[in-house]
C-alpha positions as CSV (number, residue, x, y, z in Angstrom):
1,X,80.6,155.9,16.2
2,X,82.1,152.8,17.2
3,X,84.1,154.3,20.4
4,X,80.6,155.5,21.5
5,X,78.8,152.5,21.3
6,X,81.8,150.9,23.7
7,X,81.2,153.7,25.9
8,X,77.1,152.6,26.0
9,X,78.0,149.1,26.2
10,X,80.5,150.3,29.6
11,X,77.9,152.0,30.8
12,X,75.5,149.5,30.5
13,X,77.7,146.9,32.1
14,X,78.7,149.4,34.6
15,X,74.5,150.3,35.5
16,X,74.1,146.4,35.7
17,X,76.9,145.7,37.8
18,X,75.7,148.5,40.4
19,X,71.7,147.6,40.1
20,X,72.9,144.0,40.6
21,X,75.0,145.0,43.9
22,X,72.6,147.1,44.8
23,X,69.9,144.3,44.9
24,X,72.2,142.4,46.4
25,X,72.8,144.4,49.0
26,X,68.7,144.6,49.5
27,X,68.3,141.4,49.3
28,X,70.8,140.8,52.4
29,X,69.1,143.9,54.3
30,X,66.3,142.5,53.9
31,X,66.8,138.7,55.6
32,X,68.8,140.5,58.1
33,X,65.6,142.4,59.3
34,X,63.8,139.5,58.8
35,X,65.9,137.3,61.0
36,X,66.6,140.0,63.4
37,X,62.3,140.3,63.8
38,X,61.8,136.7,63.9
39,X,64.6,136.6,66.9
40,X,63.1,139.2,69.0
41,X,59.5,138.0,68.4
42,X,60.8,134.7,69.5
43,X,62.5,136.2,72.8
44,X,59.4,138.0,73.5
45,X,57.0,135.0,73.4
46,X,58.9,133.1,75.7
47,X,59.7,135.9,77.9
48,X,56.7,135.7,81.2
49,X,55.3,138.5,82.3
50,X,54.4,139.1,86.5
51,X,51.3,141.5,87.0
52,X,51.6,143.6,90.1
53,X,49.5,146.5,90.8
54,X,48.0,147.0,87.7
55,X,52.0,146.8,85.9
56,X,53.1,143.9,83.9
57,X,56.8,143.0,85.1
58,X,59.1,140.9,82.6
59,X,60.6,137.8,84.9
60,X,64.0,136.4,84.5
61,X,64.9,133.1,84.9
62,X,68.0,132.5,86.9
63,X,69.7,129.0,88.3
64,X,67.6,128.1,91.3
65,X,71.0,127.8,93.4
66,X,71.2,131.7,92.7
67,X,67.9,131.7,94.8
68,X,68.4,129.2,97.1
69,X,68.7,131.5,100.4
70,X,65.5,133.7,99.5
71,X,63.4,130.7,98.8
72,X,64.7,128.8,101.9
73,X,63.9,131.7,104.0
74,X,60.7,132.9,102.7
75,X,59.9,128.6,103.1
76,X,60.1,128.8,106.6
77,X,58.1,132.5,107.1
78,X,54.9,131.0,105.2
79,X,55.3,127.5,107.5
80,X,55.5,130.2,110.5
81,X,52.9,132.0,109.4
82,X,50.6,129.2,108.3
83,X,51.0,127.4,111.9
84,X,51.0,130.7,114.2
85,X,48.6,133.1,112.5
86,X,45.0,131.9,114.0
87,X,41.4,133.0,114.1
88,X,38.9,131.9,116.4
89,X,37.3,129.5,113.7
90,X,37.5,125.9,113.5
91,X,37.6,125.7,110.0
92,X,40.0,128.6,109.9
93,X,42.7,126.7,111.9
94,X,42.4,123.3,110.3
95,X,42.9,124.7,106.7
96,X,46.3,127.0,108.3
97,X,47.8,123.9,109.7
98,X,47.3,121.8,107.1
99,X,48.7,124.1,104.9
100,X,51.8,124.5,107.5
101,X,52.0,120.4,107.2
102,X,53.1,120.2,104.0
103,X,56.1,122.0,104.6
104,X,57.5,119.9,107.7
105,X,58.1,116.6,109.1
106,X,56.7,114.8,111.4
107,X,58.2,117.1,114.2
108,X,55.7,119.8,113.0
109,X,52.7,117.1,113.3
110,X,53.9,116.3,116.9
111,X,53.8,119.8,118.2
112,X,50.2,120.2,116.6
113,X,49.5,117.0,118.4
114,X,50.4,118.6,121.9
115,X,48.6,121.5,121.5
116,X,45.5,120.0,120.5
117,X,45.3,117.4,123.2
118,X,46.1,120.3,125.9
119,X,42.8,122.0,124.6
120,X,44.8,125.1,123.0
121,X,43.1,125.0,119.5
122,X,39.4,124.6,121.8
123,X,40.7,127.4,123.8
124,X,41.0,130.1,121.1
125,X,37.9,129.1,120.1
126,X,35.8,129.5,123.3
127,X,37.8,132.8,124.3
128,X,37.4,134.5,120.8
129,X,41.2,134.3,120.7
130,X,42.9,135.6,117.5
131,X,46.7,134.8,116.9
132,X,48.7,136.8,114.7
133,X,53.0,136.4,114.1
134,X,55.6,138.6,112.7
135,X,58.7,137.4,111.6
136,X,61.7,139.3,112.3
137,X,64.1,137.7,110.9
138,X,65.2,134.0,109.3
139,X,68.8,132.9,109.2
140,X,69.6,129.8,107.4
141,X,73.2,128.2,107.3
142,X,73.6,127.4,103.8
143,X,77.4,126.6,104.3
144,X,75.7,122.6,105.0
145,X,73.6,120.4,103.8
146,X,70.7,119.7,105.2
147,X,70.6,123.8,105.8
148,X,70.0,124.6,109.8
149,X,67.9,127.6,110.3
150,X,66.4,129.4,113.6
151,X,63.6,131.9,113.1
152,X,63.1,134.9,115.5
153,X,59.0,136.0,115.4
154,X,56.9,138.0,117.6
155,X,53.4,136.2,118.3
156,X,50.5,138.4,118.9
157,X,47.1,136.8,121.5
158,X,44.4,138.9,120.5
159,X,41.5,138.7,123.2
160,X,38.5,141.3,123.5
161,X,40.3,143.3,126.6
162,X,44.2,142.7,125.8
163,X,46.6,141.8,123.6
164,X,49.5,139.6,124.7
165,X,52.9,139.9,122.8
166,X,55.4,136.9,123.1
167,X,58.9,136.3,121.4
168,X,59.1,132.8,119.9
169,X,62.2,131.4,118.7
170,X,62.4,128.3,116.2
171,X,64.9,126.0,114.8
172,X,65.2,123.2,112.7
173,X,66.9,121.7,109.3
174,X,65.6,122.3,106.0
175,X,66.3,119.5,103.4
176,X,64.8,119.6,99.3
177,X,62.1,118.3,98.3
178,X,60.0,118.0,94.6
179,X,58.2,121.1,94.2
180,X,54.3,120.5,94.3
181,X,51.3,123.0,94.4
182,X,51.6,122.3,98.5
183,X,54.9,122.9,98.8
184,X,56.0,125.5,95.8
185,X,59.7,126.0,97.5
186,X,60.8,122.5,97.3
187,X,61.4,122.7,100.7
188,X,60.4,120.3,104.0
189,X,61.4,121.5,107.7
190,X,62.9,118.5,109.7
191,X,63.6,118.6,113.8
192,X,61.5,122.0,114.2
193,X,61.8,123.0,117.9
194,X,60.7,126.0,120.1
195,X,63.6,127.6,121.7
196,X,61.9,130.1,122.9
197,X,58.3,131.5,123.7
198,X,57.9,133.7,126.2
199,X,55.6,136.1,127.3
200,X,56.8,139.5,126.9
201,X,54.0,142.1,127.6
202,X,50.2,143.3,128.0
203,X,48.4,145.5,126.7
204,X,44.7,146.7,127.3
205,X,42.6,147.2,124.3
């Protein structure tokens, strides 16, 4: 009688040893999901999402000198496009170049000046003229500070009987700047000079 109630007492402490490992064991399982939710809900709030043709895109952040080329090059497309691409509207061409000023000096704001005292801004308007440009290509130096670029583009004179193609080739420096809503890239183009613009050919329409 007695060596049985040993063996229920071994049993018992045996049953409460397990049931207390086993809550144990639970009981860690259990903040470990916990934790492991709570991290991933936290990742995926600060994760940003890019919506693009109807599919939501997760960003990455990366170290802006990682991006440094792209940015630098895609600066001095939009200033190209923003200056070159023109309609036959007033309004049109003023809000273009503005936008194309905020990316450049003063250089920039000279060459506008020139044009506009010859009469070409007038001239696309009385002509109907619209201007279109293609960039080729942008090569940037980033091997020195301020980064030298040249830009090779293909301008495009719209008129009601022809179309006139030219190759324009630009240079300049580009040096950083605080990133605004103007000027997203942090970028301003300094000493921008036309190397080239030449007519290339005609076409009737």
């Amino acid at each position: 009688m007695f060596t049985q109630l040993q063996n229920i007492d071994s049993a018992f402490r045996h049953i409460r040893t397990f049931s207390l490992l086993f809550l144990l064991a639970c009981t860690l399982l259990t903040a470990f999901a916990l934790y492991r939710s709570e991290l991933r809900v936290r990742q995926a709030q600060e994760r940003i999402y890019i919506l693009a043709a109807g599919h939501a895109w997760p960003a990455e952040a990366a170290a802006r000198s990682e991006n440094i080329p792209v940015e630098a090059r895609h600066h001095v497309s939009t200033f190209h496009r923003y200056f070159f691409a023109l309609d036959p509207d007033e309004k049109v061409i003023e809000a273009n170049l503005t936008k194309a000023l905020y990316l450049a000096d003063g250089s920039a704001k000279r060459t506008y000046d020139n044009l506009r005292e010859k009469g070409y801004y007038r001239n696309l308007i009385a002509a109907n003229i619209s201007q279109q440009i293609t960039v080729d290509s942008v090569q940037v130096d980033m091997g020195r500070y301020p980064y030298a670029f040249r830009c090779y583009a293909r301008q495009q004179l719209i008129r009601s009987t022809s179309v006139l193609t030219r190759s324009l080739v630009t240079e300049g420096l580009l040096r950083t700047v605080s990133r605004s809503d103007h000027n997203p890239h942090g970028f301003l183009i300094e000493r921008w000079a036309t190397l080239e613009n030449k007519d290339l050919h005609t076409l009737p329409r």
